[in-house]
Each structure stands twice: as C-alpha cells, then as structure tokens.
LUMSENU-504903 format. One record per residue (C-alpha): residue number from 0; residue in one letter; x, y, z. Coordinates in steps of 0.05 Angstrom, whole numbers, padded with zeros to 5 digits. Each point is the difference from the previous one (the first is absolute). Layout:
N
ATOM; NUM; A; X; Y; Z $
...
***
This chain:
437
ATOM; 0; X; 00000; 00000; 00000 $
ATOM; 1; X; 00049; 00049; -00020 $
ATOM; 2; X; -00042; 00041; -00064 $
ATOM; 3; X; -00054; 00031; 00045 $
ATOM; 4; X; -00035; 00051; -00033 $
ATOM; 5; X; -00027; 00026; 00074 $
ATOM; 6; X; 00059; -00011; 00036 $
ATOM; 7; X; 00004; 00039; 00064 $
ATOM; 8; X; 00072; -00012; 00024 $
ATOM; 9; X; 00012; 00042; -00061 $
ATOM; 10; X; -00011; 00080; -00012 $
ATOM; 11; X; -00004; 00010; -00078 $
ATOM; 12; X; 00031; 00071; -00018 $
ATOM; 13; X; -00042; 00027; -00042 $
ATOM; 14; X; 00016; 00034; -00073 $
ATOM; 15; X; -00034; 00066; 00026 $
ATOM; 16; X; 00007; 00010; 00088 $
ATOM; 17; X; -00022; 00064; 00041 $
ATOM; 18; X; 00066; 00007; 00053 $
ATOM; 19; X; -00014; 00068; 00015 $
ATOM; 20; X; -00078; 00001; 00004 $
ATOM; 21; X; -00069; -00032; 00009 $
ATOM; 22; X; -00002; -00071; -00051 $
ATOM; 23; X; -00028; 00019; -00065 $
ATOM; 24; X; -00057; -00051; -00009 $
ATOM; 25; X; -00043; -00023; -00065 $
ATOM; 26; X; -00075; -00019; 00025 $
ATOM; 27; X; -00032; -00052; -00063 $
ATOM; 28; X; -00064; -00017; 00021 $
ATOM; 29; X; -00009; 00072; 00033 $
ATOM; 30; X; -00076; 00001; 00013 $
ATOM; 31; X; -00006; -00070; 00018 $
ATOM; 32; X; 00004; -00045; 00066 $
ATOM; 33; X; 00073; 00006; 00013 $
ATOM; 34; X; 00013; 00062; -00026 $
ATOM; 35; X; -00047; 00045; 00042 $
ATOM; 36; X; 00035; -00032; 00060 $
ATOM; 37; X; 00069; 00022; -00035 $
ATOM; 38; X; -00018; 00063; -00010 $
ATOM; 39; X; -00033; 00000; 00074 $
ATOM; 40; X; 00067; -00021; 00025 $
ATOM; 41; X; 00048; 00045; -00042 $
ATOM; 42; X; -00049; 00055; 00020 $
ATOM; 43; X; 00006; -00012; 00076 $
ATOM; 44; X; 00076; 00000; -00018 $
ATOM; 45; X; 00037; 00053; -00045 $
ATOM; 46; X; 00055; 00000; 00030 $
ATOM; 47; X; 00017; -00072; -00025 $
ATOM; 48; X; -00037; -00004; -00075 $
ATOM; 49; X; -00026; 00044; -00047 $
ATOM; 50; X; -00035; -00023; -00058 $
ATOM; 51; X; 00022; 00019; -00068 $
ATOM; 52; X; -00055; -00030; -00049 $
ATOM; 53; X; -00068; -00031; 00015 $
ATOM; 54; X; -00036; -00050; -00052 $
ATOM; 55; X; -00073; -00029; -00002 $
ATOM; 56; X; -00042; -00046; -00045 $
ATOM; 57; X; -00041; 00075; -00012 $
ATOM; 58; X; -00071; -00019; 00034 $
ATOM; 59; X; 00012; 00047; 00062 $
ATOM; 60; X; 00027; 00061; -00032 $
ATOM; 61; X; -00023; 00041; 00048 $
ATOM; 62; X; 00033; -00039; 00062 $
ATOM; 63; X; 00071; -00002; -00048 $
ATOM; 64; X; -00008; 00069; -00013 $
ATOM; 65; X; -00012; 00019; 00073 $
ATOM; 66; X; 00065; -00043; 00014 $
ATOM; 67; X; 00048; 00038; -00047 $
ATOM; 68; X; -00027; 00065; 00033 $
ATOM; 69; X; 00011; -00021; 00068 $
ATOM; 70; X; 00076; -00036; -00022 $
ATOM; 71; X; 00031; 00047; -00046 $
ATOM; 72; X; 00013; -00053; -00044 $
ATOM; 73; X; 00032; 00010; -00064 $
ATOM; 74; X; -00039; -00045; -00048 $
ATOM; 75; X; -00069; -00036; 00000 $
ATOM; 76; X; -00020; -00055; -00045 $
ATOM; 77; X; -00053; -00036; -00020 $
ATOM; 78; X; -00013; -00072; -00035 $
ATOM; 79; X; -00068; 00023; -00041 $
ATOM; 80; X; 00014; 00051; -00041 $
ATOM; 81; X; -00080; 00027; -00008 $
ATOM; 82; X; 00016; 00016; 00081 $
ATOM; 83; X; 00048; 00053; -00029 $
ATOM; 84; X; -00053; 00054; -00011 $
ATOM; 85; X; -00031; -00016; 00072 $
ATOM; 86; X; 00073; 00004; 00034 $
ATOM; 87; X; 00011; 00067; -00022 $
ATOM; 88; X; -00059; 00027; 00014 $
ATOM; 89; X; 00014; -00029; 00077 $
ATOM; 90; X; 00057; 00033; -00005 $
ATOM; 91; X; -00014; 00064; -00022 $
ATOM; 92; X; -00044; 00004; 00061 $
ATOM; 93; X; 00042; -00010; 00053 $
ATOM; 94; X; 00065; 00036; -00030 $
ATOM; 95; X; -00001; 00077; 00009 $
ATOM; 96; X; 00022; 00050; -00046 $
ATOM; 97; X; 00079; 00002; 00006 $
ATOM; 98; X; -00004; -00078; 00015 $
ATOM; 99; X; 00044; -00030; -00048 $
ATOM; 100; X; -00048; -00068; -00020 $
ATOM; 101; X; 00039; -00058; 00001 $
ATOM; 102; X; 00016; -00037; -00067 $
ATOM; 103; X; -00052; -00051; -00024 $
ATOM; 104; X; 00007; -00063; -00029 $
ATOM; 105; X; -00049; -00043; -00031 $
ATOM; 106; X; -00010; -00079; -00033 $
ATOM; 107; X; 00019; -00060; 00015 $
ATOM; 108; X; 00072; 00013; 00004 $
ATOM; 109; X; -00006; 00055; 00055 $
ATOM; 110; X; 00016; -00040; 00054 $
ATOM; 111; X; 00060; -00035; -00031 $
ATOM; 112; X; 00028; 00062; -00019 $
ATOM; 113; X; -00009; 00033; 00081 $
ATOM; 114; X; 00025; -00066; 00019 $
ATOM; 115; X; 00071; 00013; -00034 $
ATOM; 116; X; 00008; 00078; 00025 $
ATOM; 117; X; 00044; 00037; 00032 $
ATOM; 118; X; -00016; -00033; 00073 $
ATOM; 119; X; 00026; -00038; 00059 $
ATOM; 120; X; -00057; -00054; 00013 $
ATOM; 121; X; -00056; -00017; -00054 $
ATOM; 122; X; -00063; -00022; 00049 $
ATOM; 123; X; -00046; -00055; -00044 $
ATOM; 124; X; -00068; 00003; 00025 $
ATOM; 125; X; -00027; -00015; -00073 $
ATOM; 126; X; -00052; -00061; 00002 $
ATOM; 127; X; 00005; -00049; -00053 $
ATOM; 128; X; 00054; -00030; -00057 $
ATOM; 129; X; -00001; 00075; -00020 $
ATOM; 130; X; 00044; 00012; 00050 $
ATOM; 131; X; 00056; -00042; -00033 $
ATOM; 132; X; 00031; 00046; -00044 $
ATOM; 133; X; 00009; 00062; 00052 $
ATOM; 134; X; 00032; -00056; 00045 $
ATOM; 135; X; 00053; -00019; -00051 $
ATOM; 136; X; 00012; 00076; -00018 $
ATOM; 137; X; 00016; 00019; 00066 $
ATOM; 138; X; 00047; -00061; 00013 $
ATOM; 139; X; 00035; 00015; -00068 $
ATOM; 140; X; 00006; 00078; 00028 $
ATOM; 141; X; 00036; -00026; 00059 $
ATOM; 142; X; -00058; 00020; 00043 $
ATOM; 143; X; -00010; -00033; 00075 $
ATOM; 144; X; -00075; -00034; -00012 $
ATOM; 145; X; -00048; -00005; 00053 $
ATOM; 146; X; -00042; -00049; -00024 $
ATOM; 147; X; -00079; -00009; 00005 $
ATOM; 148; X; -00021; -00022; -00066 $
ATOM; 149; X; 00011; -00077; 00002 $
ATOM; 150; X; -00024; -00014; -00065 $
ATOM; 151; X; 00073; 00036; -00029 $
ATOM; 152; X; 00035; -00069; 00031 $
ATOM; 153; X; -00064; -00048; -00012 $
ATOM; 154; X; 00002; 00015; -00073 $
ATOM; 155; X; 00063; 00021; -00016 $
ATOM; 156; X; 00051; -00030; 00050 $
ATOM; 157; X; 00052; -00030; -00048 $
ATOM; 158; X; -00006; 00077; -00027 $
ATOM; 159; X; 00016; 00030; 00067 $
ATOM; 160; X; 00045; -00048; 00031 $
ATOM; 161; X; 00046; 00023; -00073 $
ATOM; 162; X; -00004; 00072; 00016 $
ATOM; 163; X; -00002; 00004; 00074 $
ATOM; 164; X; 00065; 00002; 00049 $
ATOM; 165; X; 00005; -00028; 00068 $
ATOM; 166; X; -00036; 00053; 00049 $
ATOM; 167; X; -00028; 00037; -00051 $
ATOM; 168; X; -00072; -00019; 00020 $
ATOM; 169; X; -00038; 00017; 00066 $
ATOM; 170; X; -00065; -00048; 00003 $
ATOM; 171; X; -00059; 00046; 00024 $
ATOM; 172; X; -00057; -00059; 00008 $
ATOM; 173; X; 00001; -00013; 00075 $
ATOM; 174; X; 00011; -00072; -00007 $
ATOM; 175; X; 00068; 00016; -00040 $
ATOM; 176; X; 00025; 00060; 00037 $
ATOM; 177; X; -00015; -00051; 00061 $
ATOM; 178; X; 00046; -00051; -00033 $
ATOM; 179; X; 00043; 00051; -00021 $
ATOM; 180; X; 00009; 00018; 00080 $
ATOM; 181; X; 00000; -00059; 00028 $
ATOM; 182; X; 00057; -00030; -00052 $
ATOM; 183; X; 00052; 00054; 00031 $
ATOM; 184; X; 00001; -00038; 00065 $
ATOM; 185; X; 00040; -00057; -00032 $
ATOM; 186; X; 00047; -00016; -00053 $
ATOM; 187; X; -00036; -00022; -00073 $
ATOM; 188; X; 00034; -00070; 00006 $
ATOM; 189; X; -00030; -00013; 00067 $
ATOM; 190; X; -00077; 00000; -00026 $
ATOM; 191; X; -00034; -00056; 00010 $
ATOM; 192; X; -00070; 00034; -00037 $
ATOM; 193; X; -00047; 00057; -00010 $
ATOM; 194; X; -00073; -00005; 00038 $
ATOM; 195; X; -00043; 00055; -00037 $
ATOM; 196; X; -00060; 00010; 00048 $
ATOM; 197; X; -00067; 00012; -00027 $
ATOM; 198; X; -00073; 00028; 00029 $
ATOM; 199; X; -00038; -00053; -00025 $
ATOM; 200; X; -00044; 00047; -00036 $
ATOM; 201; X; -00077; 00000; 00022 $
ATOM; 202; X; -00006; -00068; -00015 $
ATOM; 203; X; 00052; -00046; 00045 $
ATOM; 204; X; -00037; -00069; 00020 $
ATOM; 205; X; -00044; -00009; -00057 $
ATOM; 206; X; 00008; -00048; -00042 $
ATOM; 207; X; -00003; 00001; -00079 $
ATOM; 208; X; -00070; -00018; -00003 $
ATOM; 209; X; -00023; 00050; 00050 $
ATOM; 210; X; 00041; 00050; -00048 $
ATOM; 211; X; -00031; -00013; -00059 $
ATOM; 212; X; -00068; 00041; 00019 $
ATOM; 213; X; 00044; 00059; 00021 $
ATOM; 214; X; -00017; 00069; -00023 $
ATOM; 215; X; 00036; 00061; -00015 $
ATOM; 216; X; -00029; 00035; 00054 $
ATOM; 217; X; 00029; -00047; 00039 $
ATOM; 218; X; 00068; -00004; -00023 $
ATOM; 219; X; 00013; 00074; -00004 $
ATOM; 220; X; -00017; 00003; 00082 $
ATOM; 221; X; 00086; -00013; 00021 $
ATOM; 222; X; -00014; -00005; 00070 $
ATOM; 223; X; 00076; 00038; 00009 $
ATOM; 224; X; 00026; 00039; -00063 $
ATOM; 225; X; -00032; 00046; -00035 $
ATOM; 226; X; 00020; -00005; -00076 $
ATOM; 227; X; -00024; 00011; -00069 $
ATOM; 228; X; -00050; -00053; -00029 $
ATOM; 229; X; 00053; -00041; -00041 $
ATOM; 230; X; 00047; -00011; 00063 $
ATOM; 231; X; -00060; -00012; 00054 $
ATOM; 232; X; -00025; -00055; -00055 $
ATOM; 233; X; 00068; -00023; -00003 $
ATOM; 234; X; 00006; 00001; 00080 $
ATOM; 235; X; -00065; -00043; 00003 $
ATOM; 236; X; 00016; -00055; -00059 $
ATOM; 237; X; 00077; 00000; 00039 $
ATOM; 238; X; 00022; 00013; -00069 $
ATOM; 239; X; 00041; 00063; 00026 $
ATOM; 240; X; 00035; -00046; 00051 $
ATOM; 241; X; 00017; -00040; -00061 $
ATOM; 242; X; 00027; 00058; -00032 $
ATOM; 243; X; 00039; 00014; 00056 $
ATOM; 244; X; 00035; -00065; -00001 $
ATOM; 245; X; 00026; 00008; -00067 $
ATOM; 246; X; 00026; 00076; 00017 $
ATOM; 247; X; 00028; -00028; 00060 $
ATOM; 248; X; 00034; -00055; -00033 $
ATOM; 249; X; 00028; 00056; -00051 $
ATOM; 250; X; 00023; 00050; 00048 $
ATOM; 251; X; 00035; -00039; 00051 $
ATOM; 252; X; 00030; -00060; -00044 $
ATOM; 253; X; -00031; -00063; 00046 $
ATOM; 254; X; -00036; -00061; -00042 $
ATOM; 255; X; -00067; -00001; 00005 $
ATOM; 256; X; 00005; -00068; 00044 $
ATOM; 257; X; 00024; 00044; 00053 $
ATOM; 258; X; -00051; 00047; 00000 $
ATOM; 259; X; -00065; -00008; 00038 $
ATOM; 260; X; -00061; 00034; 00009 $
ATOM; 261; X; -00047; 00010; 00078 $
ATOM; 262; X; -00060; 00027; 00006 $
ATOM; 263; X; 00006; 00045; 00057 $
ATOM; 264; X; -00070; 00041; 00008 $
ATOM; 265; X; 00022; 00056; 00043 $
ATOM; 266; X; 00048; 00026; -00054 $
ATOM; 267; X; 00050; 00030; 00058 $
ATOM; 268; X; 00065; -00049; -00027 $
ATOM; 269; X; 00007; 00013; -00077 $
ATOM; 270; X; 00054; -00057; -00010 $
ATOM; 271; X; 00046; -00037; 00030 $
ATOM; 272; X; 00074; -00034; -00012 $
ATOM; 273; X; 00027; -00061; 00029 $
ATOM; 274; X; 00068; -00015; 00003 $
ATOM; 275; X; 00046; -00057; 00000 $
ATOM; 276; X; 00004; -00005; 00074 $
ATOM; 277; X; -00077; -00003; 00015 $
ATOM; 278; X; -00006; 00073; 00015 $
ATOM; 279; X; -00057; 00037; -00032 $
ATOM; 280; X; 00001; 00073; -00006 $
ATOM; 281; X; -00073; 00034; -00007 $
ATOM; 282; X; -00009; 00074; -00031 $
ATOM; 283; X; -00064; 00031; 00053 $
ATOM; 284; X; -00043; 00066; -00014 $
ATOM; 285; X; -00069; 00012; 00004 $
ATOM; 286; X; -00031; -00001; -00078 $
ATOM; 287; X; 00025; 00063; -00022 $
ATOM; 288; X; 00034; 00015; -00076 $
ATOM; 289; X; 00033; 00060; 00022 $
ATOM; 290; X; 00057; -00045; 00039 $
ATOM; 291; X; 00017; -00031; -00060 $
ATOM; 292; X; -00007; 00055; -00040 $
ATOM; 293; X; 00050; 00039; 00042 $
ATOM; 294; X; 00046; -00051; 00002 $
ATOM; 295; X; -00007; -00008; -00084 $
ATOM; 296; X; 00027; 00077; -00007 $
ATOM; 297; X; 00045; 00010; 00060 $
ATOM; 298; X; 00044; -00057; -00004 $
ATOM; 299; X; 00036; -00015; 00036 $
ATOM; 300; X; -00019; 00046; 00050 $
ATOM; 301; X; -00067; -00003; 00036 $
ATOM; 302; X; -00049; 00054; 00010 $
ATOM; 303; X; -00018; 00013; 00067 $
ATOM; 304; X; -00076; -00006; 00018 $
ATOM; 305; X; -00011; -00023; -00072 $
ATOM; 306; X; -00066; -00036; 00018 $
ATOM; 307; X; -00021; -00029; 00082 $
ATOM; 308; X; 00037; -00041; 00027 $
ATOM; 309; X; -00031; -00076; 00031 $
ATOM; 310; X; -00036; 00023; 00073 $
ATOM; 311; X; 00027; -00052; 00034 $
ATOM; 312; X; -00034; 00029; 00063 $
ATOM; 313; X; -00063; -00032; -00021 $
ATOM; 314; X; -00017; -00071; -00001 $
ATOM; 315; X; -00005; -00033; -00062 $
ATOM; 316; X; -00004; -00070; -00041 $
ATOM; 317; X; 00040; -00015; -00062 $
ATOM; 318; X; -00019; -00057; -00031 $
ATOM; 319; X; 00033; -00052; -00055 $
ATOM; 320; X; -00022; -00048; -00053 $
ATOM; 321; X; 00021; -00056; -00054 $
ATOM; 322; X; -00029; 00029; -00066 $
ATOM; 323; X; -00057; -00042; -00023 $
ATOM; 324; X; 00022; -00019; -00076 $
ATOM; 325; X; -00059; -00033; -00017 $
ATOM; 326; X; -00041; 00056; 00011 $
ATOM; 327; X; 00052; 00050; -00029 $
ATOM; 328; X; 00031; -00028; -00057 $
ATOM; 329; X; 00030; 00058; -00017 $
ATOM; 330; X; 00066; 00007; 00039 $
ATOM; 331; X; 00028; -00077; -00028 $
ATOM; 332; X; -00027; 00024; -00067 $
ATOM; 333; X; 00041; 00060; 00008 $
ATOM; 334; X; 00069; -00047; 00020 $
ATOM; 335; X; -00010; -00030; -00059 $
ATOM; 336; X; -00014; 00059; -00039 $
ATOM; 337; X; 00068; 00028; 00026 $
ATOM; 338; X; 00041; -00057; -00002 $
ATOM; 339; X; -00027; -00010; -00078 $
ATOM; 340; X; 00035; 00072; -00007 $
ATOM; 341; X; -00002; 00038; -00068 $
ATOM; 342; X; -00060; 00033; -00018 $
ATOM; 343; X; -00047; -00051; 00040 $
ATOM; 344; X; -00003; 00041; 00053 $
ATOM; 345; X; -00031; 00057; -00035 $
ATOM; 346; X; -00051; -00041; -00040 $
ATOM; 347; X; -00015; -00023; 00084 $
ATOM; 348; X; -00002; 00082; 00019 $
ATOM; 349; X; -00040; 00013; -00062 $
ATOM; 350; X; -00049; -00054; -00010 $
ATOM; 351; X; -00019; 00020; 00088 $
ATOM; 352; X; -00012; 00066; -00030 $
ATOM; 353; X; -00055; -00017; -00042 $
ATOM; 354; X; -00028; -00047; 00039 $
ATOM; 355; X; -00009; 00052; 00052 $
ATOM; 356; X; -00028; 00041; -00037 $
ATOM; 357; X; -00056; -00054; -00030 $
ATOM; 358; X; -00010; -00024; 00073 $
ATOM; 359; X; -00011; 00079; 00028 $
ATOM; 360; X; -00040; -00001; -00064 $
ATOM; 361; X; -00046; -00054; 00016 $
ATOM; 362; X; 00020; -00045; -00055 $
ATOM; 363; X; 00044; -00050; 00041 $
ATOM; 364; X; -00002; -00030; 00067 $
ATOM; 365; X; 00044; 00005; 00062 $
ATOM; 366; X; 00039; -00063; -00020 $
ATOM; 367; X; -00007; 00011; -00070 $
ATOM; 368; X; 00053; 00047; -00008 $
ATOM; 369; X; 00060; -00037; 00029 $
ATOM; 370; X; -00029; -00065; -00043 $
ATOM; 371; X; -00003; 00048; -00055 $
ATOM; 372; X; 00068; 00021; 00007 $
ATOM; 373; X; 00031; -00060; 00006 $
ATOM; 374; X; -00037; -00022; -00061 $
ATOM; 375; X; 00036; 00047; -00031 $
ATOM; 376; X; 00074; -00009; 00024 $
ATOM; 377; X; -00011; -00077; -00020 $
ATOM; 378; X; -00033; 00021; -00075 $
ATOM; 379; X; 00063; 00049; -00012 $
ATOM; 380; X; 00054; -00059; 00023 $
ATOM; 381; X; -00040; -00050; -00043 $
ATOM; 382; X; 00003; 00040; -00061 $
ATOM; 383; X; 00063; 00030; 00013 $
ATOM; 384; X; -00006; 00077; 00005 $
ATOM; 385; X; 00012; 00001; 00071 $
ATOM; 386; X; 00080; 00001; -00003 $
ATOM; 387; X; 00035; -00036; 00066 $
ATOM; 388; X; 00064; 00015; 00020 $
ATOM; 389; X; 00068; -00021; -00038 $
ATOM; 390; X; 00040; -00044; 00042 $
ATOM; 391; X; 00006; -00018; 00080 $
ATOM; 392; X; 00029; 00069; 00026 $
ATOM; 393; X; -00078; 00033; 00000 $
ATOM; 394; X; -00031; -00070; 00029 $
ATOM; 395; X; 00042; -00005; 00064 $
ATOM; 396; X; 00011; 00066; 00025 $
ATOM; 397; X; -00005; 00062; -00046 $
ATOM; 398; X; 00006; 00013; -00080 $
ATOM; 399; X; 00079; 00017; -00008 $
ATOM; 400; X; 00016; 00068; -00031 $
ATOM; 401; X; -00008; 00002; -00074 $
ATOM; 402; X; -00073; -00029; -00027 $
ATOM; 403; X; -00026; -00015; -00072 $
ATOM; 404; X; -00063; 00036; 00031 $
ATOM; 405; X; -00022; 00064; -00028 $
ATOM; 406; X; -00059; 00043; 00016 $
ATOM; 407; X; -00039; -00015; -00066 $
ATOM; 408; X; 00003; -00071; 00026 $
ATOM; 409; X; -00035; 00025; 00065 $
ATOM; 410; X; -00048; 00047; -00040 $
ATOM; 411; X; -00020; -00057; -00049 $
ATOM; 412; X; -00009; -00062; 00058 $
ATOM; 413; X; -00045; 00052; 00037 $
ATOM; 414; X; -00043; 00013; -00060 $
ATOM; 415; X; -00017; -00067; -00018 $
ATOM; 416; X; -00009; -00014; 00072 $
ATOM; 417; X; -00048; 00052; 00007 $
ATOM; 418; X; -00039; -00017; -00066 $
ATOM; 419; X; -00001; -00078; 00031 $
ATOM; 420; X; -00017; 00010; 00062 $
ATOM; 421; X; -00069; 00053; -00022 $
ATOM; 422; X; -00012; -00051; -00044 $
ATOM; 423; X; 00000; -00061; 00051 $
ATOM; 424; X; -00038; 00046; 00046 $
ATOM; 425; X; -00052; 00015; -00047 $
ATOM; 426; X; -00007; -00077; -00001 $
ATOM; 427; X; -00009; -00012; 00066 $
ATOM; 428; X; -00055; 00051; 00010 $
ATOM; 429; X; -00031; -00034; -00042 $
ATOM; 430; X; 00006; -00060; 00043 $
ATOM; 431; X; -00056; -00024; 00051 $
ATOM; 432; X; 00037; 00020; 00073 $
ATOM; 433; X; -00023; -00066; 00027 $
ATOM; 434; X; 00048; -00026; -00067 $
ATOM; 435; X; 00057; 00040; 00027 $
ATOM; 436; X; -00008; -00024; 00073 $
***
C-alpha cells in the first residue's frame, strides 16, 4: 500500500500555495449540500480561506449570486448555459455601482476550467459523473483536491489514479475523511482492513420481500442525513455504501476482501481501521458535514470549532450490525463491480441513476432498481461493452499508473447503461408487482 491517492502521512505541495495569506479555495458544487456548508465555514473563518471562484449547475442563481456578493470571488460559473441570462440579472442586483462584477463563465466546461485556476485547493462538491472532468483538471494543475464527488473515482478511477500524486487528495465524505483519520494512527503495512460504517437507511431489518412494496415517500424519510433525492435513494437501497466501498478501495489502496461494511444506526463513528495487532481505531462526531468539510480544505490543519463536538456528558447507545446481503444486494454487487474495474463501475453508477429516477418516478419498485442494475452490469459483460480491467495490478489492490482508459470510454459505457437500464425499467413497470416479488 504504497500508491495512496489519500494518503495522510503525506502533505502534497501544491502547484499554486497561499504562504503569506488566507488559502485561496475553488467551491464546484457551490449552491449545493456541501458547498453551502463550505462557504458557511470559510465565512466563519477569513482569516484562514478566501474563495476565489464559485460554480453551480445554474438552478439557484439567485443563492450563487448572493454567494459571490458576500465572497468577493473572482469568477462564477455555471453548467447550463440558458441560466446565463438569470445569473446576471442576480448579479446585477446585488452588486452596486462601482462594484466590479466578477467574471462569468458558462457551459459545460465551466467547472473544468475553475477547477484548473489560479488556486491552492479545488473543493468538488459537484454530484454525479459530471464531476469527473473538473477532478482530473485540478489534479493535472497540481491542485490539493478535497474530494466529495465520488463518482470522479467510481467511474473514472484508472483515469485518476494516472493523474493523481500521493497526498494530492483530501476525501470529504465522512466515511473517507474518517478512514483517512484513523489510517494516520499506524503505518500502511500494519492494516489489517477498512470497516466503512453505514446508517442502515430507513429500512434496516426488513427483508427483501417486505421491501418490495416500499414507496418513495418512504425512502426519501433518512431517519439521520438530510440529502438530495438521488443520495437519500441511494442511502435507503445501500447502494451509496456500495459506492463507498469502491472509492474506499481506490483511495486508500486495500483489496476489497479487506474491506467491510457495519450498519451502525446512530451514525456518530463514520469508519473504522483495524490493524495488524488487533487494534481498531474509530473516527467519532456527531452527523455533521462541516467536520469533514473542514478537514477537506484545511489540511492538514484542523479548524477549530468546525462543527460540535460528541457530548459525552450525556448518556447514550451506539449500536452495531452485520450487513444483511440478502436484503441489500447492492454492496457485494458493488465488490464485484469494483473488482471487474474498467468502465463497469460506471455502467453500475449510471444504470442506479436511472433506476432511481424510474423508481422516484413510479415506474419501478423498491427492489427493482438494484435488480435492474445488475441486469445491466451482467448484459454489458455478456456482450462485451463493459471493459474490465487489463491485467492483475487493478484486481488486487489498485489500477497501476498508466491505463488504456480514456474518458470517451466512461462517457460511452454510461450511455448505453443509461439507455439499458430505462429500457429494462420500462419493462418491469410493466410487470405485475406480485411477478416482481
């Protein structure tokens, strides 16, 4: 385990550092989840970070335009360029006369371009595969990345693992800045394995049949995280956790055989490493982004009173369980997906996508979609467009530096995926639900 991307013995140096000043920071993802806490925490900190660009999908131009005001920044983007008009307008608003308006960029490209400015740290809060191209521009810019769009390594992790240098990434998701932690209390040879803890979602104890009448209702009601629709599906079908096993697997360079997943309802220890001796070293906070958010841009310094700490004068009961497989396919569907390598794990990322979607639709039932998406992953290795890794070096640890990979690869898996997967959806709506169970 010596080619960690997260590695956090190591401080990357950065093409572009602030020694004299606050840490210039790039926010992707501005308006979203994990950047509003960003922003929250750079805001109730100048004298650490100042944010030099801000970039957004476009559907809250107000709230990005609000955010440029109130940071100063330099440059705003956004993905949709018919937001371009409503942006300005925002802008115009808030900025008085003598303001100097910060530059604008719009398309598709926006955020790849922020992603390889003039900065210190590039913050990825993009959701989606989208998010993969910003994520290799800033690594190929020599920027440090705190990372919180896991899709960039689920999809493209050959891609990344070429571009990216030891240290260079900070893992934002609380399960990996937990493992990130925890792995500095030991040396990498002396891990034994990764335990990536998991809420259980809103459904932990029922079984598959009792899933199968689930509704969306239902599954968007995270009895712990509050999260966009996509995510708190992905929470409830364990799919994330799945997701997070693959990422894990990617950042830290351990097989997935020695990676395990625990339900653990209370959501206060976000991961945990064992080590060689027997010792197990546990990351605790209450559920709270902002930790690892702080942790993602102020590496490897922490930020005091980033988020509350555990209030240990008050009694409490944490609580731990074996993951039920049978019930939640998804995480051993996910090992496999991984260990496959190539682009199978982003016909897995996008075929969950649209079977989300057809399930939030109505069109597909609880169980359906991880069914569905396995459906898929077996139709692409059947017929051969889902391309596995080259070799032994991605199936026991890591893909090695260099990959045959490129991101049309990525872009073309994902699109037949996505055309499969509406299309086996479609199918099954049409199927009796008493069929299906």
């Amino acid at each position: 385990m010596t080619d960690s991307l997260a590695h956090p013995h190591l401080r990357f140096e950065p093409a572009s550092g602030d020694p004299d000043g606050p840490r210039s920071i790039v926010i992707l993802g501005s308006t979203g989840s994990i950047g509003t806490q960003a922003i929250d925490i750079v805001r109730r900190n100048p004298d650490r970070f100042r944010v030099t660009a801000l970039s957004a999908a476009g559907g809250r131009t107000d709230l990005l335009a609000e955010q440029a005001h109130q940071l100063r920044v330099a440059t705003v983007a956004v993905a949709r360029e018919d937001a371009l008009p409503a942006l300005r307008a925002a802008l115009a608003e808030r900025y008085g006369a003598g303001e100097p308006l910060p530059e604008i960029l719009a398309g598709p490209d926006a955020a790849t371009e922020l992603a390889a400015s003039e900065c210190h740290t590039v913050l990825n809060g993009i959701t989606g595969s989208i998010g993969l191209a910003p994520t290799l521009a800033a690594l190929k810019a020599g920027r440090v990345l705190a990372l919180a769009n896991k899709e960039s390594l689920i999809v493209g992790g050959p891609l990344v693992k070429a571009v990216a240098k030891p240290g260079q990434i900070v893992p934002v998701d609380s399960e990996h800045s937990a493992l990130f932690q925890a792995l500095a209390g030991g040396e990498r040879a002396e891990v034994r394995k990764l335990v990536v803890t998991a809420s259980g979602g809103p459904f932990r104890g029922r079984t598959k049949r009792e899933l199968a009448e689930v509704t969306p209702e239902q599954a968007l009601a995270h009895p712990t995280w509050s999260m966009g629709p996509v995510v708190t599906i992905n929470s409830a079908t364990l799919v994330n956790k799945g997701l997070e096993v693959i990422e894990a697997h990617l950042l830290f360079d351990v097989p997935f055989d020695r990676i395990e997943v625990v339900v653990h309802p209370q959501s206060y220890i976000h991961s945990m490493v064992e080590f060689t001796d027997g010792s197990t070293l546990a990351q605790a906070s209450p559920p709270d982004m902002r930790m690892p958010i702080a942790l993602g841009i102020g590496w490897p310094e922490r930020v005091p009173d980033a988020a509350p700490g555990v209030d240990w004068t008050t009694a409490r009961t944490w609580e731990f369980f074996p993951l039920d497989a049978s019930a939640f396919p998804s995480v051993p569907l996910a090992c496999h997906v991984g260990d496959l390598g190539g682009t199978a794990p982003a016909v897995f990322n996008a075929a969950n996508e649209e079977c989300v979607a057809a399930f939030l639709e109505g069109g597909l039932p609880f169980t359906g979609i991880v069914d569905t998406v396995a459906d898929v992953v077996a139709e692409g290795l059947a017929s051969g467009v889902v391309m596995k890794s080259q070799g032994g070096a991605e199936r026991s640890g890591t893909p090695a530096r260099g990959t045959s990979l490129t991101v049309a690869d990525v872009l073309e898996a994902e699109t037949w995926a996505r055309a499969r997967a509406r299309e086996l959806a479609a199918r099954a709506a049409r199927t009796p639900s008493e069929a299906r169970a």
